[in-house]
C-alpha atoms as a printed R data frame, in Angstrom:
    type eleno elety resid chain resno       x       y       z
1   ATOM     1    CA   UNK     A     1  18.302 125.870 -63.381
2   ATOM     2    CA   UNK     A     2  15.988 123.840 -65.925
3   ATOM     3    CA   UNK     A     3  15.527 123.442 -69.404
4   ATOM     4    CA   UNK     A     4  11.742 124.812 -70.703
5   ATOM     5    CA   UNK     A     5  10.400 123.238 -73.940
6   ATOM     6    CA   UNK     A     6   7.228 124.364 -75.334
7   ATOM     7    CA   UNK     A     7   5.513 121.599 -76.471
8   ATOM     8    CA   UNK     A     8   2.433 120.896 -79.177
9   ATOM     9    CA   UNK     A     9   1.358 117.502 -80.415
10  ATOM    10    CA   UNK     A    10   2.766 117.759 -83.598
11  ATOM    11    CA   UNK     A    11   6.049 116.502 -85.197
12  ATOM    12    CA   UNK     A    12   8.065 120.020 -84.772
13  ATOM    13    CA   UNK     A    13   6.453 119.637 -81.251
14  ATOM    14    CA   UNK     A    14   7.686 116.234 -81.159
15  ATOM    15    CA   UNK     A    15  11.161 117.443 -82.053
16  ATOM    16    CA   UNK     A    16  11.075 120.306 -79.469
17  ATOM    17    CA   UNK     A    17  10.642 117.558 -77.151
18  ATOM    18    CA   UNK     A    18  13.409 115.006 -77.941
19  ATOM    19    CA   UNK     A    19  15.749 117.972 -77.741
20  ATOM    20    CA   UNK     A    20  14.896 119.438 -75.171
21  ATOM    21    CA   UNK     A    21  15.000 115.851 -73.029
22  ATOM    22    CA   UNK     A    22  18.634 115.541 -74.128
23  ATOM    23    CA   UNK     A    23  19.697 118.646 -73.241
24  ATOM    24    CA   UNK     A    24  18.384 118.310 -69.930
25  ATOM    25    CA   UNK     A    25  19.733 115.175 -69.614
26  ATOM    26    CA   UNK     A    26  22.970 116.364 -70.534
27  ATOM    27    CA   UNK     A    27  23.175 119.563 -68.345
28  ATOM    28    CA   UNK     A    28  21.617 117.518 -65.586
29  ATOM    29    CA   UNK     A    29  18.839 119.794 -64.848
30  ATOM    30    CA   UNK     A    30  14.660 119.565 -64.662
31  ATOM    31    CA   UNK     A    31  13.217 119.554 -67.456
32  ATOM    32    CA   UNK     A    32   9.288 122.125 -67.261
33  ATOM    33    CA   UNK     A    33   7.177 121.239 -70.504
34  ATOM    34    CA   UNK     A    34   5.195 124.088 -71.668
35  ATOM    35    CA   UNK     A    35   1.793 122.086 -72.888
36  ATOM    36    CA   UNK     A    36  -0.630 124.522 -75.396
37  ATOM    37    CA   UNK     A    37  -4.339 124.243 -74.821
38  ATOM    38    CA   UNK     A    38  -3.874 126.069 -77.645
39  ATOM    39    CA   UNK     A    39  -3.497 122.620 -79.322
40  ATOM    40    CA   UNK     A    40  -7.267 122.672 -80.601
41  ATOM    41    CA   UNK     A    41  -5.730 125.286 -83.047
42  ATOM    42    CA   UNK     A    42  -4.441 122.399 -84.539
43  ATOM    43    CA   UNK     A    43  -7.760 120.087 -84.243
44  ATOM    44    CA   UNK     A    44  -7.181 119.185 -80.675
45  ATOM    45    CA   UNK     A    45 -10.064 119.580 -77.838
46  ATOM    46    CA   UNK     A    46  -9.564 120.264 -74.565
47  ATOM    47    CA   UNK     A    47 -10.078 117.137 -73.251
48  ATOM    48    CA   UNK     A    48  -7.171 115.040 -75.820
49  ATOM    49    CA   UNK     A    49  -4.686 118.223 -74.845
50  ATOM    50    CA   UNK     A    50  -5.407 116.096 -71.110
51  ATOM    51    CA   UNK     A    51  -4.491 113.064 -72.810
52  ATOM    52    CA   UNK     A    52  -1.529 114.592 -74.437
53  ATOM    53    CA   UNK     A    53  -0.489 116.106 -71.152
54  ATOM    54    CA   UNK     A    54  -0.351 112.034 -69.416
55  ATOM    55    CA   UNK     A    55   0.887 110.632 -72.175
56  ATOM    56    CA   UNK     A    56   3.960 113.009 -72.154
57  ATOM    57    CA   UNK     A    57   4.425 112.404 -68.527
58  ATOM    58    CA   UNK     A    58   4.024 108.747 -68.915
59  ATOM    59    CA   UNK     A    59   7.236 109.001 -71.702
60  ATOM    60    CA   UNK     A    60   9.331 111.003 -69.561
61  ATOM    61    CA   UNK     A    61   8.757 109.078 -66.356
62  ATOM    62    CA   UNK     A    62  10.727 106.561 -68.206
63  ATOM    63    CA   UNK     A    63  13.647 108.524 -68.459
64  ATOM    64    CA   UNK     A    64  14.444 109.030 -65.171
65  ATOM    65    CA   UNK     A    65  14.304 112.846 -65.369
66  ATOM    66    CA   UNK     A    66  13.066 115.241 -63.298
67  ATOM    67    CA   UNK     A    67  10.517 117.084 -65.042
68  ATOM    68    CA   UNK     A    68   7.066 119.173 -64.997
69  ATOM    69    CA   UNK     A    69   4.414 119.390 -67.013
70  ATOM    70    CA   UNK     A    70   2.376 123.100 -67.063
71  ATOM    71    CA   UNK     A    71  -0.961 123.120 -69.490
72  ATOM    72    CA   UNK     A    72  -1.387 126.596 -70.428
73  ATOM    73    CA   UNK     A    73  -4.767 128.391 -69.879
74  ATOM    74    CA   UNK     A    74  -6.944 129.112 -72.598
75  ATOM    75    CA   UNK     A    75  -6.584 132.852 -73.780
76  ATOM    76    CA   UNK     A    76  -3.539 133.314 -72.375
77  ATOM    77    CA   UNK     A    77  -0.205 133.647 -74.914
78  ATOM    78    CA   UNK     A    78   1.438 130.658 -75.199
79  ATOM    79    CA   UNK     A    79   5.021 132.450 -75.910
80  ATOM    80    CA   UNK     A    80   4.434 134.557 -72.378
81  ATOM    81    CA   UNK     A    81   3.694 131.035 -70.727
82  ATOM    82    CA   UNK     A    82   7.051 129.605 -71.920
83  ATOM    83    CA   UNK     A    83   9.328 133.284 -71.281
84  ATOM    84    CA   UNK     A    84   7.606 133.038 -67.895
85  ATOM    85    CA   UNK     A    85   8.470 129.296 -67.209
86  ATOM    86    CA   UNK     A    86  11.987 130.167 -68.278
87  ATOM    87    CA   UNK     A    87  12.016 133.365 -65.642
88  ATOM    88    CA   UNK     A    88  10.774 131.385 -62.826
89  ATOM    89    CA   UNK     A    89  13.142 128.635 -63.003
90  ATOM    90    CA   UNK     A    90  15.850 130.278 -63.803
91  ATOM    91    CA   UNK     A    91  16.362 128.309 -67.037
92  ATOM    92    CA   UNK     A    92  19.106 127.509 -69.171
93  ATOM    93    CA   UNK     A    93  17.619 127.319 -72.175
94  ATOM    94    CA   UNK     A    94  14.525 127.125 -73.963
95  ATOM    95    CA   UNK     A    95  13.891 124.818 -76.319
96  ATOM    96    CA   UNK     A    96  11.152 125.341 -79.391
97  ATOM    97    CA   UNK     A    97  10.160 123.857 -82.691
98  ATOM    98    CA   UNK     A    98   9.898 125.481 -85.403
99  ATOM    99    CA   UNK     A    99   7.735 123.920 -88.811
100 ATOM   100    CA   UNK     A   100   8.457 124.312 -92.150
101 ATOM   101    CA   UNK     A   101   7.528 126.824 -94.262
102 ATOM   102    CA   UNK     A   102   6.810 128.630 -97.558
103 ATOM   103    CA   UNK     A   103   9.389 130.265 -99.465
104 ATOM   104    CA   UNK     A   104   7.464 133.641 -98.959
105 ATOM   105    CA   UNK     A   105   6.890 131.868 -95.205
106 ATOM   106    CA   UNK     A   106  10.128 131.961 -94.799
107 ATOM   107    CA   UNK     A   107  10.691 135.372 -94.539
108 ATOM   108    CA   UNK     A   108   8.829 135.489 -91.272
109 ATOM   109    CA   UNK     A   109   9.075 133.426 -88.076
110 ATOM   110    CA   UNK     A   110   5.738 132.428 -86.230
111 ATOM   111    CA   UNK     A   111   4.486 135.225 -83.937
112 ATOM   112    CA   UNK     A   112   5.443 133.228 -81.131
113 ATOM   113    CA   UNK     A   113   8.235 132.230 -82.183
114 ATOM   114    CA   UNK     A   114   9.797 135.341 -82.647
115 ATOM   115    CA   UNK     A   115   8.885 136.521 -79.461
116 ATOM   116    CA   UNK     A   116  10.287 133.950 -77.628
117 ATOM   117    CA   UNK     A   117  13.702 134.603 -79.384
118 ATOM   118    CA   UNK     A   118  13.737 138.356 -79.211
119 ATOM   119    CA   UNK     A   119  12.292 137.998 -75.333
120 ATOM   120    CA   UNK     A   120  13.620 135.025 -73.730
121 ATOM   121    CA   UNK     A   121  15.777 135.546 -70.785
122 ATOM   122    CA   UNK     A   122  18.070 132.496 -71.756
123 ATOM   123    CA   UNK     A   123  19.409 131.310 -74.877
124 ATOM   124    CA   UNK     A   124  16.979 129.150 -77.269
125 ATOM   125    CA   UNK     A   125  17.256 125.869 -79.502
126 ATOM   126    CA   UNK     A   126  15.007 126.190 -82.614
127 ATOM   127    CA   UNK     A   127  14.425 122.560 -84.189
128 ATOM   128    CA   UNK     A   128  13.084 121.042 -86.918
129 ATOM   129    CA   UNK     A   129  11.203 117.704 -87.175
130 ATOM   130    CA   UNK     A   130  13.376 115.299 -89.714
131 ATOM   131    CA   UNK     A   131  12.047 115.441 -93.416
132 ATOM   132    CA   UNK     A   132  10.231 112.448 -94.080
C-alpha cells in the first residue's frame, strides 16, 4: 500500500505534492514520487530535474515519511510511469495536479491527465495550486 504522486516543479506540481504528503501521512503508508524528466518541457534541463529530485528528498526527509523518489526516463510516458508506480505498489491512491485552464481549455483535461483517471488502478486526487 502507498500513495503515488506525480510530481513537476511547478505550483500544480507543488500542490500534487503537499497532498499527496498528507494523505500518506494520514493513511500511514509510503509515499513513491513520480519525478518528470519531462520537466525541460517546462524549461527544465536534465541536470536541475537532478536538483529537483534532492531537493524533494531533502523536504520529505523532514517529515519523517517513508517515501521514494523515481525520475522517469526520457521518452517514456510520464502517465504510464505513474499507472505503473501505482500497480507495483499496490497503491491507494494517486495523487495529480491539475493547472488551470482556458475556458475553451476547459473542455479537455491534459492528455496525461486523462489517462491517468480513465486508467489508474486506484482512485485519484486532482488538485489545484491556490489562486494567487
Amino acid at each position: 500500500m502507498s500513495v503515488v504522486v506525480g510530481y513537476v516543479a511547478t505550483a500544480e506540481g507543488q500542490a500534487a505534492l503537499e497532498a499527496a504528503m498528507a494523505e500518506a501521512a494520514s493513511r500511514e503508508v509510503p509515499l513513491v514520487v513520480i519525478l518528470s524528466e519531462r520537466g525541460h518541457r517546462f524549461g527544465t534541463e536534465a541536470s536541475e530535474v537532478e536538483a529537483q529530485a534532492d531537493e524533494v528528498r531533502r523536504r520529505l526527509e523532514e517529515t519523517g515519511l517513508a517515501f521514494q523518489v523515481r525520475q522517469t526516463t526520457r521518452g517514456k510516458d510520464v502517465a504510464d510511469d505513474i499507472i505503473g508506480a501505482a500497480q507495483s505498489e499496490d497503491a491507494d491512491l494517486i495523487v495529480i495536479g491539475l493547472r488551470r485552464r482556458s475556458p475553451v481549455g476547459k473542455l479537455l483535461l491534459g492528455s496525461n491527465a486523462q489517462r491517468i483517471l480513465l486508467d489508474a488502478p486506484c482512485p485519484v486526487l486532482a488538485v489545484k495550486p491556490p489562486q494567487s
